[in-house]
C-alpha positions as CSV (number, residue, x, y, z in Angstrom):
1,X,-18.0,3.4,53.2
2,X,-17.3,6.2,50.9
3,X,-17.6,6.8,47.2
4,X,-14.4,9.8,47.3
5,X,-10.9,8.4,46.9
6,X,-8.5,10.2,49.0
7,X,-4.8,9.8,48.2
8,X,-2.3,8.7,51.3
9,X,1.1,8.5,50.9
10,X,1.1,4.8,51.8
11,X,-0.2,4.3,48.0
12,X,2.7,5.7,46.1
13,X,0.8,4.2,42.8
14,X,-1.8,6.1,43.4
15,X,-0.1,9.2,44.2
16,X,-0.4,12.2,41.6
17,X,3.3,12.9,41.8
18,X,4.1,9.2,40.6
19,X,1.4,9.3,38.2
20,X,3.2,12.7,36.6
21,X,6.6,11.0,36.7
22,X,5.8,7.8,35.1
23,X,3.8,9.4,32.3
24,X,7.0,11.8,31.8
25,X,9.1,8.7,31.6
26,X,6.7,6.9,28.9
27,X,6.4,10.4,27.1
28,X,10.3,10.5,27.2
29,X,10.6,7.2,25.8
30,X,8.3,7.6,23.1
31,X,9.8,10.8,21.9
32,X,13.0,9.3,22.1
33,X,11.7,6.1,19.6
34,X,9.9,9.1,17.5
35,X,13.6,10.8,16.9
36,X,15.1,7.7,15.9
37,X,12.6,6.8,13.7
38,X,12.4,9.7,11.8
39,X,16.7,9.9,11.6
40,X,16.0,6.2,10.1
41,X,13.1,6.9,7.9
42,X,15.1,10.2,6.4
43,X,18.4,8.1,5.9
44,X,16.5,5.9,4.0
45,X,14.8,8.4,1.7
46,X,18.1,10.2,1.0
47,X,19.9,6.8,0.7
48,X,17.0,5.5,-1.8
49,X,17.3,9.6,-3.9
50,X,20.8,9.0,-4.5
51,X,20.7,5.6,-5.8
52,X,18.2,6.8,-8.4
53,X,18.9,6.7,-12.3
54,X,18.2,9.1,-14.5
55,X,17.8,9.3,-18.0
56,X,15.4,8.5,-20.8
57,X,12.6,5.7,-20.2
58,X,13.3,2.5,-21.2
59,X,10.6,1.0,-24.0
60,X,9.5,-2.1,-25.3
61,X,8.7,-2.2,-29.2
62,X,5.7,-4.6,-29.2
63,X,4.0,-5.3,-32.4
64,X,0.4,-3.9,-31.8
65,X,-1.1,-4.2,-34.9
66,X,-0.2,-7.5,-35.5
67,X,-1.4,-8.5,-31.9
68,X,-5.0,-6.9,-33.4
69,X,-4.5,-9.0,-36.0
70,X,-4.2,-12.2,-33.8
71,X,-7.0,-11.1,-31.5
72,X,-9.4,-10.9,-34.6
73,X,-7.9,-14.2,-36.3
74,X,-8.7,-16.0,-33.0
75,X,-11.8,-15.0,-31.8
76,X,-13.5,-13.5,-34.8
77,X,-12.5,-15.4,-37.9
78,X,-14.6,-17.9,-39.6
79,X,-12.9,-20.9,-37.5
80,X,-11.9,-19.1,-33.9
81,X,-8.7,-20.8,-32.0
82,X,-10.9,-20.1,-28.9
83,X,-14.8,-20.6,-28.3
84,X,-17.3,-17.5,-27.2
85,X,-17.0,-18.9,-23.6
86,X,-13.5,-18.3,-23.6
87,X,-14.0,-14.6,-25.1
88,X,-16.4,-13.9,-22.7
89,X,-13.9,-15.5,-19.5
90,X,-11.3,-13.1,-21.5
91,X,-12.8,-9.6,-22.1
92,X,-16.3,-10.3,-19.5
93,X,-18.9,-9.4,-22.4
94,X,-20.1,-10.9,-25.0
95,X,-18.4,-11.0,-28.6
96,X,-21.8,-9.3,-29.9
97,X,-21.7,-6.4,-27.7
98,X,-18.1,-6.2,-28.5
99,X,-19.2,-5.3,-31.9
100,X,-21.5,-3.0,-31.1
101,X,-18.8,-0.9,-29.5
């Protein structure tokens, strides 16, 4: 027995010649997916710019002092709407170190 491989051209698998063409084939074939892919991933960035609105921001007028005011009223007044369990679930400390800050 011996431990060196000899290429004969009974084993066309084998042969470096095959070997050369079929990676040329898979190298063709993935270059070929890699163009496409890119044409479709540009078309669809230049399909998605154009589409694209411009123009001020839209905002939303929300009432934030009075939605201080209804944080305090329910957790800090006199009679809370929700219990300290429920502040702490809320904000994850609790309402005496919120003070403190």
């Amino acid at each position: 027995m011996s431990d060196s491989y000899s290429y004969s051209d009974d084993s066309d698998e084998l042969a470096p010649s095959k070997i050369i063409e079929k990676h040329f084939a898979e190298q063709s074939v993935l270059d070929s997916f890699a163009r496409t892919l890119a044409m479709k991933i540009k078309a669809a960035f230049s399909a998605g710019v154009s589409q694209r609105q411009y123009g001020p921001r839209k905002s939303i007028r929300r009432d934030h002092g009075g939605a201080h005011e209804r944080l305090v009223e329910d957790y800090f007044a006199a009679e809370p709407l929700y219990p300290e369990s429920m502040f702490r679930t809320r904000f994850r400390m609790n309402s005496t170190y919120y003070w403190f800050i």
